[in-house]
C-alpha positions as CSV (number, residue, x, y, z in Angstrom):
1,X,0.0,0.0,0.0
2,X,1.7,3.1,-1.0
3,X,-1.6,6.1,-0.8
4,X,-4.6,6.1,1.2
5,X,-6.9,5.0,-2.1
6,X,-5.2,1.4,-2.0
7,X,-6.2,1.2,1.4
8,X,-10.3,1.8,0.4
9,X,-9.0,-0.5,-3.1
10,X,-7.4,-3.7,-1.7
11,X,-9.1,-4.2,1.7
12,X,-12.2,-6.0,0.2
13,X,-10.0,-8.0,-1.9
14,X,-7.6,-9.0,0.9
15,X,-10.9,-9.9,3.1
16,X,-12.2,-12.1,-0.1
17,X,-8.8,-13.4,-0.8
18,X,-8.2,-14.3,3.2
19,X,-11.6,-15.9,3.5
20,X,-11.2,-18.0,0.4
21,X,-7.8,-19.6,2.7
22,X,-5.6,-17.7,1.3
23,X,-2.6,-15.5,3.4
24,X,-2.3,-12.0,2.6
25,X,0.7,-9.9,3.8
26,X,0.7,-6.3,3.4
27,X,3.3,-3.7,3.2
28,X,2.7,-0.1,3.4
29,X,4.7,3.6,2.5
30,X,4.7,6.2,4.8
31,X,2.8,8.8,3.0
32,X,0.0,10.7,3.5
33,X,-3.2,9.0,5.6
34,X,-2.1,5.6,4.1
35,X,-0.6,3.7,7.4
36,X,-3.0,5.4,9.6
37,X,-6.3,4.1,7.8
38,X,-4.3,1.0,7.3
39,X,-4.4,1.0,11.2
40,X,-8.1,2.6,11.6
41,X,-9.4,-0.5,8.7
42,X,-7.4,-3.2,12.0
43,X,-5.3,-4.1,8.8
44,X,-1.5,-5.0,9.6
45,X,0.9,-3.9,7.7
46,X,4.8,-4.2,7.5
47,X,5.7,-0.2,7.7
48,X,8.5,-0.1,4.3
49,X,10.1,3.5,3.1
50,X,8.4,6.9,2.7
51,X,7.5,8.7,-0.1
52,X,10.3,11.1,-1.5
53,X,8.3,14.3,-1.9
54,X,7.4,16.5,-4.8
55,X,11.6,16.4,-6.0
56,X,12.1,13.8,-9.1
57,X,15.4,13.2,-7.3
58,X,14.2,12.3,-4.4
59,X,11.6,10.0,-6.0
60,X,13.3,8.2,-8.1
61,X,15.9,7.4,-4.5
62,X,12.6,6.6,-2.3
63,X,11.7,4.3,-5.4
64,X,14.8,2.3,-5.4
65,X,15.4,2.7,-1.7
66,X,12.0,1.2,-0.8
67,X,12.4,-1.3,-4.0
68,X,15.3,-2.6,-2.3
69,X,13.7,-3.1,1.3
70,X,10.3,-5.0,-0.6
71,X,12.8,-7.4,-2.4
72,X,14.5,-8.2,1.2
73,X,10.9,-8.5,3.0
74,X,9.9,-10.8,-0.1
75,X,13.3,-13.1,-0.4
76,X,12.9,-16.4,1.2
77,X,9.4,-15.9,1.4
78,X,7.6,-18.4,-0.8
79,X,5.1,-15.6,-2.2
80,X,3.7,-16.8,-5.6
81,X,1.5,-13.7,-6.5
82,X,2.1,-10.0,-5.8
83,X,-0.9,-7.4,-5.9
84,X,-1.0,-3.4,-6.5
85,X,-3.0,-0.4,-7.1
86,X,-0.1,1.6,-9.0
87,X,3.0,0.9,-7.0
88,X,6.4,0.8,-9.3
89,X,8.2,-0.4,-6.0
90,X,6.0,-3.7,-5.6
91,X,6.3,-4.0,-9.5
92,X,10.3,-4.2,-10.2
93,X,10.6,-6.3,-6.9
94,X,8.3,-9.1,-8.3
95,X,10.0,-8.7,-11.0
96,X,13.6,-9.5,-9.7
97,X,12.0,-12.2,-7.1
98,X,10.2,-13.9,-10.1
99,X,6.9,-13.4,-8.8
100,X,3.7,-12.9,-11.1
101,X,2.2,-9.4,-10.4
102,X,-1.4,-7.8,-11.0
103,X,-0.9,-4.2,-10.9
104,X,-4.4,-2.2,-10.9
105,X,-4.6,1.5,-12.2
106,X,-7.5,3.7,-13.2
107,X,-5.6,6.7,-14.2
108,X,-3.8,6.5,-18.1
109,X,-1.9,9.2,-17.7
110,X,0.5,8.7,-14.9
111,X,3.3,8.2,-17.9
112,X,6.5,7.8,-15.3
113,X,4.0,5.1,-13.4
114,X,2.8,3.3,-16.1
115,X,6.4,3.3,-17.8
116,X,7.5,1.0,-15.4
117,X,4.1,-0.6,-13.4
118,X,2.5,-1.5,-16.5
119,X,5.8,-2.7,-18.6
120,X,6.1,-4.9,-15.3
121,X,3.2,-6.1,-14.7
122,X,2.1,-9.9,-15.4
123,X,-2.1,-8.4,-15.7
124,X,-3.0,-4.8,-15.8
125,X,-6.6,-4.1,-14.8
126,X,-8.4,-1.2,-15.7
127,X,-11.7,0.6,-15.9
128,X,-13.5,-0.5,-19.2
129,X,-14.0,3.3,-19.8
130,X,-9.9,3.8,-20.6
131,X,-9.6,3.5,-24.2
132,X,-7.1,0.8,-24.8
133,X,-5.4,2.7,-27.4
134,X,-4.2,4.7,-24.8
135,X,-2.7,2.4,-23.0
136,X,-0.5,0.5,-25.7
137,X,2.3,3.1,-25.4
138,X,2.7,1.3,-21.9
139,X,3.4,-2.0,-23.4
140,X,-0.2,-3.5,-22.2
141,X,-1.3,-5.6,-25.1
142,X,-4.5,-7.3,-25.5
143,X,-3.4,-10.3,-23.6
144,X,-2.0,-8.6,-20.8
145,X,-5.7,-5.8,-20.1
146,X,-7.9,-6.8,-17.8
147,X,-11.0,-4.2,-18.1
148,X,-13.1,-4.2,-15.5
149,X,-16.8,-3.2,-15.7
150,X,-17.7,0.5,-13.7
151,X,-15.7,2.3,-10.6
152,X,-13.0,1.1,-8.1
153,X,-15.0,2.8,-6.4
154,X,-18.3,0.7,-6.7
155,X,-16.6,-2.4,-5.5
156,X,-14.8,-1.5,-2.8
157,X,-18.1,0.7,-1.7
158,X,-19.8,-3.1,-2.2
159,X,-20.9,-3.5,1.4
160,X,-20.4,0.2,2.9
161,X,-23.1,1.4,5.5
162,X,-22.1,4.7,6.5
163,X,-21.5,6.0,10.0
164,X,-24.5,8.8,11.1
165,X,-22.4,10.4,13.4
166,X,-19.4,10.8,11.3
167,X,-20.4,14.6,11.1
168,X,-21.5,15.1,14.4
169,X,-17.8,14.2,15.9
170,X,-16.4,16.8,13.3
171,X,-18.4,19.3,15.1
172,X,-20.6,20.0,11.8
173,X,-23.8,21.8,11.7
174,X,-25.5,19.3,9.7
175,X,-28.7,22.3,9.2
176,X,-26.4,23.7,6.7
177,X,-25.0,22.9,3.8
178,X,-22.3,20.6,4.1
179,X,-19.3,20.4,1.8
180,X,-16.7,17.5,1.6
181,X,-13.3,19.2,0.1
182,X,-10.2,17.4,-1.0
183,X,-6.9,19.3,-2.0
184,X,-5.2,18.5,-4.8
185,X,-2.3,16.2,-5.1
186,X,0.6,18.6,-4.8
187,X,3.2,16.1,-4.8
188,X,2.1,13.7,-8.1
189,X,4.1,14.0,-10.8
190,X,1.0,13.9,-13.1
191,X,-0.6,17.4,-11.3
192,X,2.7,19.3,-11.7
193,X,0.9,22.3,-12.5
194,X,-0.3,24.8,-9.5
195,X,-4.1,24.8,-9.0
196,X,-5.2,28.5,-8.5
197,X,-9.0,27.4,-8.4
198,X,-8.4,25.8,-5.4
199,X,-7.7,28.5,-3.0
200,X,-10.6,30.5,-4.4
201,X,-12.9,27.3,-3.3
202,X,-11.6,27.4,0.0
203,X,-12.3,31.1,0.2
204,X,-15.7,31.1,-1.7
205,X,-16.8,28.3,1.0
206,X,-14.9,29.2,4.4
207,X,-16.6,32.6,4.0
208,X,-20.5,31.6,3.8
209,X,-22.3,31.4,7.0
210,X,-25.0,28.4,5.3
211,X,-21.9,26.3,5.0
212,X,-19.8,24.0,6.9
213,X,-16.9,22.5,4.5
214,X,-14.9,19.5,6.5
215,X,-11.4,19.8,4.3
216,X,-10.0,16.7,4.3
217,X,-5.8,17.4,3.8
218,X,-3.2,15.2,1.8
219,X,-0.1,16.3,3.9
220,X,0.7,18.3,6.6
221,X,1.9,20.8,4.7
222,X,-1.7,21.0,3.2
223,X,-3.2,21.1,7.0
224,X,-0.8,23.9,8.2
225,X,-2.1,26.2,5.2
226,X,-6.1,25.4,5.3
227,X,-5.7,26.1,9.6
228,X,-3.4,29.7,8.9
229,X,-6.4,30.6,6.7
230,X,-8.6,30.8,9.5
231,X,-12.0,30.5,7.6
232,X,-15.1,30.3,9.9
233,X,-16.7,28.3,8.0
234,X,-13.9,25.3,7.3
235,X,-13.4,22.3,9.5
236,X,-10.3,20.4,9.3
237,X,-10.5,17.0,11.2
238,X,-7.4,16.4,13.5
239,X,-6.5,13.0,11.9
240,X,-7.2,10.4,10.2
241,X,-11.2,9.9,8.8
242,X,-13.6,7.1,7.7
243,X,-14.3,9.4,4.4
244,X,-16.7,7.8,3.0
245,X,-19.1,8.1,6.0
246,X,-18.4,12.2,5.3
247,X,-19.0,11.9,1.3
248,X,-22.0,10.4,1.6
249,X,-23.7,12.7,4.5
250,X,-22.9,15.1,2.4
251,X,-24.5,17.9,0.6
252,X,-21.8,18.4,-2.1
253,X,-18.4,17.6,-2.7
254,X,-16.0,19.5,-4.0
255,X,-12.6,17.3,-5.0
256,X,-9.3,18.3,-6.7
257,X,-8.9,14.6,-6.7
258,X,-9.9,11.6,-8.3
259,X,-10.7,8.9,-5.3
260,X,-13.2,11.0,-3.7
261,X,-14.8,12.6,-7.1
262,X,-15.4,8.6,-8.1
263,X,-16.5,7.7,-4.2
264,X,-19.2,10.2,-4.6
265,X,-20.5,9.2,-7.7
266,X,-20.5,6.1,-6.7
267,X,-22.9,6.9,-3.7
268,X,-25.0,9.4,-5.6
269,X,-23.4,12.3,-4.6
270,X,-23.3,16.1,-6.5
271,X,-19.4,16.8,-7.2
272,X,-17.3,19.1,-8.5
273,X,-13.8,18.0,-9.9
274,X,-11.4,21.4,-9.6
275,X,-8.5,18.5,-10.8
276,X,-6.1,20.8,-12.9
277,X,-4.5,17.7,-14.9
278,X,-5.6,16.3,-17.9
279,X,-9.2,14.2,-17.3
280,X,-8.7,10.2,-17.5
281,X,-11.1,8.1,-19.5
282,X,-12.8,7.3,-15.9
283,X,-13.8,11.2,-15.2
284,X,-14.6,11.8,-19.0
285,X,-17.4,9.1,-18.6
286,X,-18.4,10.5,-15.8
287,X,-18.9,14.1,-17.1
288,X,-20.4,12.9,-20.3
289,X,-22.8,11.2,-17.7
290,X,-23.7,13.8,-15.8
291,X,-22.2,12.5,-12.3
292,X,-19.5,14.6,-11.8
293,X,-19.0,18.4,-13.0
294,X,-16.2,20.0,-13.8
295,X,-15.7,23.5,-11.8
296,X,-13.9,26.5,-13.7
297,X,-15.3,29.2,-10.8
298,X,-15.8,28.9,-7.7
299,X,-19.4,31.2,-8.0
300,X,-20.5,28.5,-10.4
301,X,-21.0,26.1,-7.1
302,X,-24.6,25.7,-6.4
303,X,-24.7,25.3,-2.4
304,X,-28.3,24.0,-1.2
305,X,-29.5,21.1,1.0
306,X,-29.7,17.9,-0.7
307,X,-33.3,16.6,-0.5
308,X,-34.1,12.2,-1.0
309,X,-32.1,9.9,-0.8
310,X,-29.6,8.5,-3.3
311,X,-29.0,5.6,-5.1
312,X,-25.8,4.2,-4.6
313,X,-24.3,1.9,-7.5
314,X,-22.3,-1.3,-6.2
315,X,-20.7,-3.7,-7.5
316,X,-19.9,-7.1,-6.5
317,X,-16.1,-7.5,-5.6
318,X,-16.0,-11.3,-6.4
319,X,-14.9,-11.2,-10.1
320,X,-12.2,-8.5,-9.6
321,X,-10.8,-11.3,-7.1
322,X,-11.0,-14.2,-9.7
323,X,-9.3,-12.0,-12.2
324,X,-6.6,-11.7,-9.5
325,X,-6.2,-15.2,-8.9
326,X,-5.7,-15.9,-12.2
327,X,-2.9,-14.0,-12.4
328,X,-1.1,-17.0,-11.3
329,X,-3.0,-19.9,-13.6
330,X,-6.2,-21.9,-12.9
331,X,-4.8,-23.1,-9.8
332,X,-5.0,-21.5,-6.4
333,X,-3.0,-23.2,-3.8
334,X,-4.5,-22.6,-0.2
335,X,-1.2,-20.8,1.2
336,X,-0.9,-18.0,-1.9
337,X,0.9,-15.4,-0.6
338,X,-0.1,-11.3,-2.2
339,X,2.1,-8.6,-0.5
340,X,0.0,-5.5,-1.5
């Protein structure tokens, strides 16, 4: 596990996997909310490197450094499939230790990821609504996609029942209109460029007495700058957060990411994207769909109560599990070992 979205990914997956007999090992990267939501989901986890920052440099040394430490962990190990949403590091390790790999993605233009995740990879999955063309620069031919049906989000939403008082702990005034914001993802090498509609959301929000907007921070660096604002109307939890609970009180959320944009379409949620990169196939079907709207100004945000309730659309997690297994041929020995 290397972000907080492969934590909300891979736990129904390791739950299936574990109750089909199966042991699961996990390994997470000290980045962001990952290892705390790791700890908050009672998953354990073998604590390996730290992300290197918004620096190439230090990347591309956090990448071989943590490489290096997943290749020790797996050595000796008698692990026969390896599993990932994204993670280059997992990738050239099974590569070296021999070890088949499924490497999940819903994002087509991470180019340095996909460069080496998807070149690596035994099976790449994907959301059917990525053209395939776009992935063949990648090396994934026929043979090697996997398209999967829908959301990430849908499946790993399969079985969610939200918490009612996840607001009221937050301290939010659930009579108004309640926002759920996400930053952007300064530190991605595929959102390199700044996003000045962000800051203008934060104001436009943390300014209106009818709100309450919980902003839910990547880094720290990201908290400290949301608290110096010192909007009235902003709430900043003081850790780590069951999320979805938040998206899907909601009135409105309002994401510069692509996790929580997807998690409240998924639950029948109105959202904004503010993302400043170039829109995957995933958030272009959304758009043409009418679940998710993209947001050029912040006055464009229509703030009012959401009235009925929604339809959220699930999907069963079962066959993204058998396309897992398979990974490895048509048979499953009872002591398959994934490090995710």
């Amino acid at each position: 596990m290397s972000a907080p979205a492969h934590v909300l990914v891979l736990r129904p997956i390791i739950e299936r996997l574990r109750t089909q007999g199966h042991s699961v090992e996990i390994t997470s990267r000290d980045y962001a909310q990952t290892q705390a939501l790791l700890d908050l989901h009672g998953l354990e986890h073998t604590p390996i490197g730290r992300h290197g920052g918004a620096s190439r440099l230090r990347k591309g040394y956090r990448l071989a450094a943590r490489t290096a430490a997943m290749i020790r962990f797996g050595r000796d190990r008698s692990f026969e499939l390896a599993l990932a949403h994204g993670s280059n590091d997992l990738a050239i390790a099974a590569r070296v230790l021999g070890i088949p790999e499924a490497n999940m993605h819903d994002y087509e233009f991470a180019v340095t990821q996909h460069h080496i995740g998807c070149r690596l990879a035994k099976r790449v999955m994907f959301p059917d609504s990525v053209p395939a063309e776009r992935l063949r620069r990648f090396g994934v031919r026929p043979d090697k996609l996997f398209p999967y049906p829908g959301l990430k989000e849908e499946y790993y939403l399969y079985d969610f029942e939200p918490d009612p008082e996840a607001l009221t702990r937050l301290g939010v005034d659930s009579s108004r209109v309640v926002v759920i914001v996400r930053p952007p993802p300064d530190v991605s090498l595929y959102h390199r460029k700044s996003n000045p509609l962000f800051p203008k959301v934060l104001a436009r929000l943390g300014q209106d007495g009818d709100v309450h907007a919980v902003v839910l921070p990547r880094t720290v660096a990201q908290r400290e700058l949301v608290e110096s604002l010192a909007l009235p109307s902003l709430i900043v939890p003081p850790g780590a957060v069951e999320a979805q609970s938040l998206v899907a009180l909601a009135d409105l959320v309002v994401s510069a990411g692509g996790t929580m944009n997807r998690e409240a379409a998924a639950l029948g949620i109105p959202v904004y994207t503010t993302y400043g990169g170039r829109l995957g196939g995933v958030d272009e079907a959304l758009i043409h769909s009418g679940r998710l709207r993209p947001l050029t100004d912040p006055r464009a945000i229509e703030l009012e109560k959401r009235s009925g309730a929604t339809t959220p659309t699930r999907r069963d997690p079962g066959p993204l599990v058998e396309t897992i297994l398979a990974t490895v041929g048509e048979a499953h020995p009872a002591e398959t070992y994934i490090p995710s």
